[in-house]
C-alpha positions as CSV (number, residue, x, y, z in Angstrom):
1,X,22.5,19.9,-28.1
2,X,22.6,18.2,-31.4
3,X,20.5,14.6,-32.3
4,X,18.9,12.7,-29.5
5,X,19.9,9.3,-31.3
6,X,17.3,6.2,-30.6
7,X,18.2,2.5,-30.8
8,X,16.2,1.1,-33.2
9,X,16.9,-2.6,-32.9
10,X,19.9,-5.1,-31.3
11,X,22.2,-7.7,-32.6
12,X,23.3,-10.4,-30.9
13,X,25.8,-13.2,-31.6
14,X,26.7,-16.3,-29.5
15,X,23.3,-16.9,-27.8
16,X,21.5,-20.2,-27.8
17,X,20.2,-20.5,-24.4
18,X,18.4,-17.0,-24.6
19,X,16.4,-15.7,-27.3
20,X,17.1,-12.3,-28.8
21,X,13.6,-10.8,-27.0
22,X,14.9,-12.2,-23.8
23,X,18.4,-10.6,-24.3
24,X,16.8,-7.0,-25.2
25,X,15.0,-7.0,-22.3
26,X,17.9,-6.3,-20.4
27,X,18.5,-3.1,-21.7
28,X,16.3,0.0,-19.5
29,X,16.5,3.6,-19.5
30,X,14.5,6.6,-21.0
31,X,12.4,5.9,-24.1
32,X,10.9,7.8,-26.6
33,X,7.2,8.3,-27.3
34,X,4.4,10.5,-25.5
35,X,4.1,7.3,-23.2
36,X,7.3,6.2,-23.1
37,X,6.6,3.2,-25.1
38,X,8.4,3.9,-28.2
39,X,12.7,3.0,-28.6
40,X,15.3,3.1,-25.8
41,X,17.1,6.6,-26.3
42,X,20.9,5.4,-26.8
43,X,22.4,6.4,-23.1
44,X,25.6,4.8,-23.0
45,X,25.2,3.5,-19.4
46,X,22.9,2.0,-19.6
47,X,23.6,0.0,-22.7
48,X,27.0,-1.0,-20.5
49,X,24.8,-1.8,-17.6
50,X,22.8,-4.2,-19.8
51,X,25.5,-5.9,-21.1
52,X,26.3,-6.8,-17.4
53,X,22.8,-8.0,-17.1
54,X,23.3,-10.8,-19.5
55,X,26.0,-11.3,-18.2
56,X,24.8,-12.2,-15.0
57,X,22.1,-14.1,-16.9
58,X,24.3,-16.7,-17.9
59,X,25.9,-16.8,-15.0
60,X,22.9,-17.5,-13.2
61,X,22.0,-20.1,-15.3
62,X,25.3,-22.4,-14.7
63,X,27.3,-20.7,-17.4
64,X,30.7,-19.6,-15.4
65,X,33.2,-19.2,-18.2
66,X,30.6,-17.0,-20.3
67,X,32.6,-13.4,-21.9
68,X,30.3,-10.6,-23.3
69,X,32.1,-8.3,-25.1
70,X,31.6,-4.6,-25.8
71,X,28.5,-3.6,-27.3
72,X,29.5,-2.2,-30.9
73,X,27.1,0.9,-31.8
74,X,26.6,1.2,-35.4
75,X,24.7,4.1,-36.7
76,X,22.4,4.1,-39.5
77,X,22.6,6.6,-43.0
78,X,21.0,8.8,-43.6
79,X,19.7,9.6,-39.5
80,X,21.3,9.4,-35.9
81,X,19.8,6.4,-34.8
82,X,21.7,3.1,-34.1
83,X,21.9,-0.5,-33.7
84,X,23.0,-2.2,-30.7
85,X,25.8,-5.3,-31.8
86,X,26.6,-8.0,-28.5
87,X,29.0,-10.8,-29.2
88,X,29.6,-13.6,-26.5
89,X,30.7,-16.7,-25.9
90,X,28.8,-19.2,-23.7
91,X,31.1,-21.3,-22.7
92,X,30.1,-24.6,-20.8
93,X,27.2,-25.5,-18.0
94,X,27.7,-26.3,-14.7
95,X,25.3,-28.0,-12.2
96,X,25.6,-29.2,-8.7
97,X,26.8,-32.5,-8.2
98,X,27.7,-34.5,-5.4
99,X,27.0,-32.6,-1.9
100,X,28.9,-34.6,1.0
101,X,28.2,-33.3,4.6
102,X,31.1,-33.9,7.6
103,X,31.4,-32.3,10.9
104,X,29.6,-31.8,14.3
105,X,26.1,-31.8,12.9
106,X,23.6,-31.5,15.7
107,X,21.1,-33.0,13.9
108,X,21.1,-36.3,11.4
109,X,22.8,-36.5,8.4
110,X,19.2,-37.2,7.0
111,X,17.5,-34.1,8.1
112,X,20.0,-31.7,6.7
113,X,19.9,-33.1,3.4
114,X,16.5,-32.6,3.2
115,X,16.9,-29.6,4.3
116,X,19.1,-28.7,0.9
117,X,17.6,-31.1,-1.8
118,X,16.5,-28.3,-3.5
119,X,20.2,-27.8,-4.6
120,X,20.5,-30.9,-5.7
121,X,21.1,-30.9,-9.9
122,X,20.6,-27.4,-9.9
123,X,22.4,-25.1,-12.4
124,X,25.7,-24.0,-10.4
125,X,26.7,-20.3,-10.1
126,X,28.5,-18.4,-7.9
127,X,26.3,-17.3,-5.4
128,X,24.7,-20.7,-4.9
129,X,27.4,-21.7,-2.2
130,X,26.0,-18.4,-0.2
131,X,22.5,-19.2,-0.6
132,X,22.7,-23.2,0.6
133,X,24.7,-21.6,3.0
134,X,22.3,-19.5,4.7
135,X,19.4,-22.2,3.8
136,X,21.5,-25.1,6.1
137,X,22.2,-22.1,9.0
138,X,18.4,-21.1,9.0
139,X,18.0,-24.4,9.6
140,X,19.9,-25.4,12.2
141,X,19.1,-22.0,14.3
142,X,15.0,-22.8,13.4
143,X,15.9,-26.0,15.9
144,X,18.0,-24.2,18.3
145,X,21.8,-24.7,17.3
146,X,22.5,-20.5,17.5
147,X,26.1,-20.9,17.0
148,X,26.1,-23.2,13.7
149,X,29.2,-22.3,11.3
150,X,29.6,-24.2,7.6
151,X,32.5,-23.6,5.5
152,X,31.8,-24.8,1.9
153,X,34.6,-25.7,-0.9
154,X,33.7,-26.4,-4.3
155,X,35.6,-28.3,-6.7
156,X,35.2,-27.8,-10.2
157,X,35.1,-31.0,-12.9
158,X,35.0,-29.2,-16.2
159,X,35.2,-32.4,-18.3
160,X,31.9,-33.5,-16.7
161,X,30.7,-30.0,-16.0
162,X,29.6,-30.4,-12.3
163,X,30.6,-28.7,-9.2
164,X,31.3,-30.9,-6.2
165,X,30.6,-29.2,-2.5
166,X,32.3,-30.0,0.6
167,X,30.2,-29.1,3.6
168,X,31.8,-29.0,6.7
169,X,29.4,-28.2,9.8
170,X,29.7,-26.9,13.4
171,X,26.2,-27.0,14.8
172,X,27.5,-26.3,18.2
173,X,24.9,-26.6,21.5
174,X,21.3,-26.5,21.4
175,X,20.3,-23.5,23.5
176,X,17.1,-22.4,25.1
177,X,16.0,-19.0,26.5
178,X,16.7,-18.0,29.8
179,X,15.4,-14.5,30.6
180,X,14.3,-11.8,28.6
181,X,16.1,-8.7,29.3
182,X,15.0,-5.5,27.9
183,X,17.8,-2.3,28.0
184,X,17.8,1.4,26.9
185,X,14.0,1.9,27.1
186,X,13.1,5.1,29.4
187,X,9.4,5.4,29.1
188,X,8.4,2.0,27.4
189,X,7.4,-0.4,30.2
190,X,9.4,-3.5,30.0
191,X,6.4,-5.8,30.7
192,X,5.2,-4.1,27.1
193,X,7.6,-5.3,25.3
194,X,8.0,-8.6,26.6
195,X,4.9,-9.4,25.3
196,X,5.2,-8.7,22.1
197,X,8.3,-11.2,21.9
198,X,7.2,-14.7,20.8
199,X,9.8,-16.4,22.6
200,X,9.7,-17.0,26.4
201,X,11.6,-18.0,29.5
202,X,12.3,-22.0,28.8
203,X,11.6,-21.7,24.9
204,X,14.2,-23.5,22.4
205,X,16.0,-21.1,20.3
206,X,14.2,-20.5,16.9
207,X,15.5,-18.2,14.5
208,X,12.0,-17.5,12.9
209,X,10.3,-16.4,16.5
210,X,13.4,-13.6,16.8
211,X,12.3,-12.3,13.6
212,X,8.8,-12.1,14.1
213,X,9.4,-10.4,17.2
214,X,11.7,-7.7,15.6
215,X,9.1,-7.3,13.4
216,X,6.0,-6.8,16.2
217,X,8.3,-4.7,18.3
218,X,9.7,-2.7,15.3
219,X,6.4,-1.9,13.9
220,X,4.6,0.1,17.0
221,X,6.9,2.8,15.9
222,X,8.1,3.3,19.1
223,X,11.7,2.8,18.5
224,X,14.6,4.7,16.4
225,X,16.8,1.4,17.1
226,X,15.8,-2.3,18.1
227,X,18.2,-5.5,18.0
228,X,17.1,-8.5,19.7
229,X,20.6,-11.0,20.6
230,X,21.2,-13.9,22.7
231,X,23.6,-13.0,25.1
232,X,27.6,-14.1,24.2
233,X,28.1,-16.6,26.6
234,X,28.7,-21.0,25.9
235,X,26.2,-21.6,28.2
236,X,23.0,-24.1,26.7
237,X,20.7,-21.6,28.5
238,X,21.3,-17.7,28.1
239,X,19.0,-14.8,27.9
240,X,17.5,-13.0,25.3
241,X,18.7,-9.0,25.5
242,X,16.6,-6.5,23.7
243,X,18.0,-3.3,23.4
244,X,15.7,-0.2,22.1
245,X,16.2,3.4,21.6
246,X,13.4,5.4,22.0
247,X,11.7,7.3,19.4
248,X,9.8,10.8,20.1
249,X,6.2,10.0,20.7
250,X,4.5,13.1,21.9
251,X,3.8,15.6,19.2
252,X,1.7,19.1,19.0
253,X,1.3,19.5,15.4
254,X,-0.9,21.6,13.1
255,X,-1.4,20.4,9.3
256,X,-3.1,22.9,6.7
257,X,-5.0,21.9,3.6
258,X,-7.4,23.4,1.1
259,X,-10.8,22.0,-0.9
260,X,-12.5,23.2,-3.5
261,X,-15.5,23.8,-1.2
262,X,-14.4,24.0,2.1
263,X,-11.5,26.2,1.1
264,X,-9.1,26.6,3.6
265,X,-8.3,24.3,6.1
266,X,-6.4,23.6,9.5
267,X,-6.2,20.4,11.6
268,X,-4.3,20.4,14.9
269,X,-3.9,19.0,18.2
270,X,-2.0,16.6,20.1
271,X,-1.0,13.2,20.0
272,X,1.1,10.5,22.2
273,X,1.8,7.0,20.9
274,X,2.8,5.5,24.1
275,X,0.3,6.6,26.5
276,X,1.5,5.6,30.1
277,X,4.5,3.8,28.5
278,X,2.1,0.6,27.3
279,X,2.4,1.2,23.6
280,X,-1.1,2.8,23.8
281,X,-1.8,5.9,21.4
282,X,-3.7,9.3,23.0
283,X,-5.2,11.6,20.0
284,X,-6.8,14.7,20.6
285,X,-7.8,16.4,17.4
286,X,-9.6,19.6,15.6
287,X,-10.5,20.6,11.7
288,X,-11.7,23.7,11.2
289,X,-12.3,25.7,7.7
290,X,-15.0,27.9,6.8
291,X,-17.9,24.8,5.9
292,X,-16.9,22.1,8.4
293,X,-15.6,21.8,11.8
294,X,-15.2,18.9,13.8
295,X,-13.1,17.6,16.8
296,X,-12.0,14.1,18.4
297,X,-10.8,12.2,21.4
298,X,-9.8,8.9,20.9
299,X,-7.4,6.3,22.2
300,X,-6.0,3.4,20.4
301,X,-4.5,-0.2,21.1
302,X,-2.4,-1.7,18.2
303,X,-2.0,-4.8,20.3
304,X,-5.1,-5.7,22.0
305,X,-5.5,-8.3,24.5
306,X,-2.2,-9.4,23.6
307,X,-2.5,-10.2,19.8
308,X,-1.8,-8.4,16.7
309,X,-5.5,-6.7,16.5
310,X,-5.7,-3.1,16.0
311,X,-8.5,-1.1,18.7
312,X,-9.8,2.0,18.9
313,X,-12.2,4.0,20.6
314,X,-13.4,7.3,20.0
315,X,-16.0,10.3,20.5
316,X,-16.6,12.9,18.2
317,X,-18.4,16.0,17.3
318,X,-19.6,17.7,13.4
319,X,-20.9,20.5,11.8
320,X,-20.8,20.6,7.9
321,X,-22.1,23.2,5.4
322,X,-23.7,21.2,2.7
323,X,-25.0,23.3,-0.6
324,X,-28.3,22.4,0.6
325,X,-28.5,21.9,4.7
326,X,-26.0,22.2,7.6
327,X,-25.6,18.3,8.8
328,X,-24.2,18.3,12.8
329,X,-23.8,15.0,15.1
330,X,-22.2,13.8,18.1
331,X,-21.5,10.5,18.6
332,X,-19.0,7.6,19.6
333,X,-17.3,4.5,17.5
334,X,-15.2,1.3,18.6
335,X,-13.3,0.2,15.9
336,X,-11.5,-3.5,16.2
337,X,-9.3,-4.7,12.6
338,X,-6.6,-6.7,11.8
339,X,-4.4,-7.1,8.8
340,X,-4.1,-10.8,8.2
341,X,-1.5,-9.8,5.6
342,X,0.1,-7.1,4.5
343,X,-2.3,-6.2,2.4
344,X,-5.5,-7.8,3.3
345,X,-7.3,-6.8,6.7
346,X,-10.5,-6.7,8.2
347,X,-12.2,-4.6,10.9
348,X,-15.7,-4.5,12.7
349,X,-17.2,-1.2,14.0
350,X,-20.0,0.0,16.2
351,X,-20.8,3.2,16.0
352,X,-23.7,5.7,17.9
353,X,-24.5,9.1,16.2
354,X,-26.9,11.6,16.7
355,X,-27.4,13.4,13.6
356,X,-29.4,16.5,13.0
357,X,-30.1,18.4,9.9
358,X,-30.7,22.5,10.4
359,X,-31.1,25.3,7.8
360,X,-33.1,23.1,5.1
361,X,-33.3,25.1,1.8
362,X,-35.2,22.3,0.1
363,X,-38.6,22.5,-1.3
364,X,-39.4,19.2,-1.5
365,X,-42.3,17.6,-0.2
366,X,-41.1,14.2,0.4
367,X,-37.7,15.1,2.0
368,X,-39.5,17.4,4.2
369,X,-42.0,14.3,5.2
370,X,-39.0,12.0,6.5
371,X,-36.9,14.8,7.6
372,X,-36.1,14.1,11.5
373,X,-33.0,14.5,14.0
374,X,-32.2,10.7,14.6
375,X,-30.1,8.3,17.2
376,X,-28.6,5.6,14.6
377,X,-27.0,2.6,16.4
378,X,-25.0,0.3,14.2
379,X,-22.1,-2.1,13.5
380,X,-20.2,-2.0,9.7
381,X,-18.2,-4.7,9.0
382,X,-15.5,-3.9,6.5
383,X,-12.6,-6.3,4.2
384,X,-9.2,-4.3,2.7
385,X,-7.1,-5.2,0.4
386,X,-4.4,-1.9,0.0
387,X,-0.9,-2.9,-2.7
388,X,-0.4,0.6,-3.3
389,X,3.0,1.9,-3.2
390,X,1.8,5.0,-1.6
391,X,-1.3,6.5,0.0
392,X,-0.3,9.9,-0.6
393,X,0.7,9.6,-4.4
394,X,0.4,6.0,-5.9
395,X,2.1,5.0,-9.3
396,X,1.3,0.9,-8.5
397,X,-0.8,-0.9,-7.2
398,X,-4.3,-1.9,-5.6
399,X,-6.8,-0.9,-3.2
400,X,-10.3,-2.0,-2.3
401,X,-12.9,-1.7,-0.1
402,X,-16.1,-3.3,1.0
403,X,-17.9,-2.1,4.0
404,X,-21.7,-3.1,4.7
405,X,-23.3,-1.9,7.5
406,X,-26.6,-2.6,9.6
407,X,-28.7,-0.3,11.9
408,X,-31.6,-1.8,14.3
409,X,-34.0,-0.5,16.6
410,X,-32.3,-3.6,18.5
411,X,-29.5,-1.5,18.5
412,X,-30.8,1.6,19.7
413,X,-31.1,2.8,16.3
414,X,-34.1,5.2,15.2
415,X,-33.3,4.2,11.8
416,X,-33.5,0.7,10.2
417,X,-31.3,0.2,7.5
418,X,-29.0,-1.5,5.4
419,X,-25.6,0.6,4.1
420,X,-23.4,-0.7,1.5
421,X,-19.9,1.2,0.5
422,X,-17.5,-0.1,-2.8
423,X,-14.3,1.5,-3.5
424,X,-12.0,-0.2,-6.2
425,X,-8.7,1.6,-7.5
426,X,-6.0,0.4,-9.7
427,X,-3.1,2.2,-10.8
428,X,-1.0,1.4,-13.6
429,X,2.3,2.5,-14.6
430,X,3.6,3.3,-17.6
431,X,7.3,3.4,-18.3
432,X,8.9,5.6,-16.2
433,X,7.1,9.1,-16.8
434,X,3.4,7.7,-16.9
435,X,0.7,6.4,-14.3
436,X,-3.1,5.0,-15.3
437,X,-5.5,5.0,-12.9
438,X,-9.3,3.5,-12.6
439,X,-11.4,3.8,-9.7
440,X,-15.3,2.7,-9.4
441,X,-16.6,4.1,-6.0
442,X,-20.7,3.0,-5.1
443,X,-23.1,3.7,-2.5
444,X,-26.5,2.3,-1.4
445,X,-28.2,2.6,1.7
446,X,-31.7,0.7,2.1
447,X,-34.3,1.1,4.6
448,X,-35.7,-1.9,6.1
449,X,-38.6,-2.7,9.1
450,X,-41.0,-0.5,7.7
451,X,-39.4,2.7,7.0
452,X,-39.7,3.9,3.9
453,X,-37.8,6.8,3.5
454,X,-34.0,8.1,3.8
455,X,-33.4,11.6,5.9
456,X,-31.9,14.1,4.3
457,X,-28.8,14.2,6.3
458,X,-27.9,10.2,5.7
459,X,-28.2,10.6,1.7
460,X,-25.5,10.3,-1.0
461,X,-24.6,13.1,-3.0
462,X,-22.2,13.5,-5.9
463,X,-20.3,16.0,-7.7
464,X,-17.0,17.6,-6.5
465,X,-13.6,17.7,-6.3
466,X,-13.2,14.1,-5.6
467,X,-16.1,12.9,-7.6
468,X,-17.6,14.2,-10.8
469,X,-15.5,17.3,-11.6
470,X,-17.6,18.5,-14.3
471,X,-19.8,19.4,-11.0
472,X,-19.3,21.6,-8.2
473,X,-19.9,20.1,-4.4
474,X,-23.1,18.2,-4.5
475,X,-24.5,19.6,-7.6
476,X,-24.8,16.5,-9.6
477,X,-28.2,14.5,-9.2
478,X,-32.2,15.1,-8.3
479,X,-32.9,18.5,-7.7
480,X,-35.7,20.4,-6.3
481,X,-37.4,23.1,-8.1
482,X,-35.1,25.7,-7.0
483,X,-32.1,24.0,-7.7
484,X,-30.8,22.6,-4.4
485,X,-29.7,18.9,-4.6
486,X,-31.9,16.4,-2.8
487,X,-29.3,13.6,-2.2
488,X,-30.8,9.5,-2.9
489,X,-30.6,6.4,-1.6
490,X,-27.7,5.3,-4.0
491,X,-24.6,7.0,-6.0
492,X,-21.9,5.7,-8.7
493,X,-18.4,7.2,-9.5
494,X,-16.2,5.7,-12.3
495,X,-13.0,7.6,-12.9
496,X,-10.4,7.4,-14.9
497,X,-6.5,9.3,-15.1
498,X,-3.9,9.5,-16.9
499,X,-0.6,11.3,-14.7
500,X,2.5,12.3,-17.0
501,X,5.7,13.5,-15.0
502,X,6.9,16.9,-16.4
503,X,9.7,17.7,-14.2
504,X,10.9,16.8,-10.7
505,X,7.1,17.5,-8.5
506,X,5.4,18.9,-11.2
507,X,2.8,16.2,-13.3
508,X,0.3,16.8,-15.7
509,X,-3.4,15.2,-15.8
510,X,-6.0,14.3,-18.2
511,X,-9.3,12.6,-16.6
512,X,-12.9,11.4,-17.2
513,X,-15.3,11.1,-14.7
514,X,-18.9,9.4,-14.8
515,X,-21.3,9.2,-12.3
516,X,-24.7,9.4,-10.8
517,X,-27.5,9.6,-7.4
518,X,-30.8,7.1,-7.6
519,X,-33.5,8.4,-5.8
520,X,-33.9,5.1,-4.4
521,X,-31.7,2.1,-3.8
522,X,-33.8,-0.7,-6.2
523,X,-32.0,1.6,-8.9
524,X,-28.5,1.1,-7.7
525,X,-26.9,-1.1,-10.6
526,X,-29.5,0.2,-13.3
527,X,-26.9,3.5,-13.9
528,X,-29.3,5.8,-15.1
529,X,-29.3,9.8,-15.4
530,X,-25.2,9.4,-15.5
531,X,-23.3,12.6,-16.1
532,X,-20.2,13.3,-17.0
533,X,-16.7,15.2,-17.2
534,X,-13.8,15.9,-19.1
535,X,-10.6,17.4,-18.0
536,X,-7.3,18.1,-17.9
537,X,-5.1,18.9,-14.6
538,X,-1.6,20.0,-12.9
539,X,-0.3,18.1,-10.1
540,X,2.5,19.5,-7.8
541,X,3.4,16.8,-5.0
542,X,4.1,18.3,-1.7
543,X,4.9,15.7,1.6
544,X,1.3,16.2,2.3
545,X,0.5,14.9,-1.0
546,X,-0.2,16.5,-4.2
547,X,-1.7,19.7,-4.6
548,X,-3.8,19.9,-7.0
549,X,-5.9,22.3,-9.8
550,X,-8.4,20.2,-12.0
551,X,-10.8,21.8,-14.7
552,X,-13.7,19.4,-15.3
553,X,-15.7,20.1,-18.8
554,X,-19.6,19.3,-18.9
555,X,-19.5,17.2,-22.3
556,X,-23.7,17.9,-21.8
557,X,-25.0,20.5,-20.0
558,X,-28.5,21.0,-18.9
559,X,-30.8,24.2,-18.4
560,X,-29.1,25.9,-15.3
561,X,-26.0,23.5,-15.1
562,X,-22.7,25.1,-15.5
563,X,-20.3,24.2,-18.8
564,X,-17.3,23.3,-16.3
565,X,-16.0,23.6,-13.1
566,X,-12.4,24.4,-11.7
567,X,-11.4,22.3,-8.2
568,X,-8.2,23.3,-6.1
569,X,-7.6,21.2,-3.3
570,X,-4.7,18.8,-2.0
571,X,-4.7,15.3,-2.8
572,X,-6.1,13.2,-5.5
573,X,-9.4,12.4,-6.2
574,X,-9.6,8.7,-5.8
């Protein structure tokens, strides 16, 4: 293979618009160092493609006649590594200059101007003609002129280094919609789609409305193909023709999976997203493994009453093998949310559960006082905010949660209380190779109106795959005298990871862990009793999402606590 050479440092020549830190940040591509923060590996590509980058710099900045030349690689004595030489010449600046406007123009003289005084002065290159361009048609189709064509001709004056543009404008007739006609859908009711188009039957043409509709109408997921047109005729009034092709939405599907504790697992069932052709979406669903099995029926609206507000509305039935007590309920939950944003939404849910607890192992007094099977009747109201660039396997991004929720006799609810969740998660990354991640996940849940106590079956544990890995599934917290975990009324989990690539799928891990369970919510933020884990992991990333092996190390075990635990399951942690 011979040296791997690195570029220790680059020369340039020419430059006094850009500093030297600005020009070197052109250059990409593999680095060395365990985090890949260490010196560019000399891949010639890539020092050619960053020679094109500055380049394009100057040319962005006004700077047409610019000429980079070759990079010149000069290696050191005694070792392989190099030093990067650039030369150029600058040549002069150009900015915009006089913009004169002729032609048919629909509108005044005044309004399009103001329309592109943004251009005005500005350092010329040469894709500004395209962009004030497309800024002038936008434009004039935002106020109905569909048909608009501009032809633009520069004219350079190098002695005075300004570029004079000739506009020369067609506007054409203002047009407003006639019908909207809807061909090539099969199952999709027309009346469906119509409504999620913003323009009507009389509306003037705005380019804006089309998009947004595209958008809506794009987004169910109902459609391999969409384009939305006015139809080719000169007419001042023509219709609106959207023309879909249908995407499959009926599916019988069955998904495996494995955890730690619940070992192996299966989910399957069936589900249409366009129940009855109204963009509606049918779910019927099972999990089964050998600790927890649940099923659901549910039906969803991703455009209730007519506005971009996700509903949904579903019943449900559980049974789950906890270390300590099988938990079983039955229940129902209406969900309403909207994303106001991309990334920001909200929802508000009211949900009825009866929830029983059966096979107790505790010996507790006190749990066994307040133990009951209970109706809880509640709403949760609930604020997003998701950047990640994926769910499944993140490298960037955000995503954070706050959901309190509130339980009444009022209600219905045989328990009074106050539920808070917190979930905050960050990833970072780090070069190419490398991803940091921190997530804080908390818990309370208070009981208000007189009751004083928390039932075993609406209690926070902690410890787990997903949690403390230093643990095994629920072991972490107050325990009873024969070692079975007895839950509280609040929990903390703050995790840390660092992910390194190894090759193609596979990716290493290195992770700490902190957490506790307060016997009683007062104690929430005091962080007391915390525990504690070290570990290393592999990571192999599967279309599910990753599978993956974690080995969490005790750093200080206790009388009866294991020295570390080993989790298996698919997906991360946090």
């Amino acid at each position: 293979e011979g040296p791997r050479p690195e570029v220790e440092g680059f020369d340039f020549s020419g430059n006094n618009v850009f500093s030297s830190d600005q020009l070197t940040a052109l250059f990409e591509g593999p680095r060395a160092g365990l985090l890949g923060g260490g010196n560019l590996y000399l891949v010639m590509d890539e020092i050619d493609r960053g020679a094109r980058a500055i380049e394009s710099l100057y040319l962005g900045r006004g700077y047409l006649a610019v000429k980079v030349k070759k990079p010149i690689i000069q290696f050191g004595e005694p070792g392989p590594n190099v030093r990067v030489s650039v030369d150029l010449e600058q040549g002069g600046h150009f900015q915009v200059g006089e913009i004169s406007i002729a032609g048919d123009l629909g509108l005044s003289e005044g309004e399009l101007r103001a329309s592109i005084s943004s251009f005005a002065g500005q350092s010329f290159h040469p894709q500004l003609p395209h962009e004030l361009r497309s800024r002038l048609l936008a434009f004039l189709e935002e106020n109905g002129y569909p048909d608009t064509k501009v032809e633009i001709k520069p004219s350079i004056n190098e002695e005075l280094g300004l570029v004079h543009l000739d506009l020369k404008v067609e506007a054409g007739p203002v047009v407003t919609i006639g019908e909207i006609v809807v061909e090539g859908n099969k199952r999709t009711r027309s009346a469906m789609i119509k409504r999620r188009v913003e323009l009507k039957a009389g509306d003037l043409y705005q380019r804006s409305l089309v998009r947004d509709s595209f958008q809506r109408l794009f987004g169910t997921g109902l459609f391999k193909t969409l384009a939305i047109n006015l139809e080719k005729t000169p007419s001042v009034e023509r219709d609106l023709i959207i023309q879909v092709e249908e995407s499959k939405a009926r599916e019988v599907f069955l998904e495996p999976g494995w955890g730690s504790y619940e070992l192996l697992r299966l989910k399957f069932g069936y589900r249409d997203r366009n129940l009855a052709g109204l963009g509606l979406g049918l779910r019927a669903e099972a999990v089964a493994s050998l600790r927890h099995q649940e099923v659901e029926f549910g039906v969803s609206d991703p455009f209730f009453l007519g506005h971009d507000v996700f509903a949904d509305a579903s019943v449900f039935a559980t049974r789950r093998q906890e270390p300590s007590f099988r938990r079983e309920a039955v229940g129902f939950e209406q969900t309403v949310a909207r994303y106001w944003t991309e990334s920001v939404g909200t929802a508000l849910t009211y949900k009825f559960e009866r929830t029983k607890a059966r096979d107790i192992e505790i010996i507790d007094a006190s749990v066994l006082a307040a133990q009951e099977d209970l109706d809880i009747s509640s709403f949760e109201v609930s604020i997003q905010i998701d950047t990640r660039d994926s769910r499944l396997n993140p490298t960037k991004g955000h995503h954070s949660r706050f959901a309190l929720e509130w339980g009444d006799e009022s209600l219905g609810s045989e328990l009074d209380f106050l539920r808070a969740h917190l979930r905050i998660v960050q990833w970072i990354p780090i070069g190419t190779e490398n991803v940091l991640g921190f997530g804080l996940r908390m818990g309370a849940i208070a009981p208000i109106r007189g009751d004083d106590s928390i039932p075993l079956q609406e209690r926070f544990f902690n410890g787990g795959q997903s949690t403390v890995r230093s643990f095994q599934q629920d072991e972490l917290g107050p325990l009873d005298t024969i070692g079975e975990p007895l839950g509280g009324e609040a929990y903390s989990v703050l995790s840390a990871e660092w992910r390194h690539n190894l090759t193609g799928n596979l990716s290493a891990a290195l992770f700490t862990d902190a957490g506790n369970v307060e016997p009683e919510y007062e104690q929430t933020l005091r962080f007391r009793d915390v525990r504690y884990a070290l570990g290393a992991g592999v990571r192999y990333l599967l279309p599910i999402g990753p599978v993956r092996l974690d080995l969490g190390v005790n750093p200080d075990p206790r009388e009866g606590e294991d020295d570390f635990a080993v989790h298996f399951s698919v997906g991360l942690a946090f």
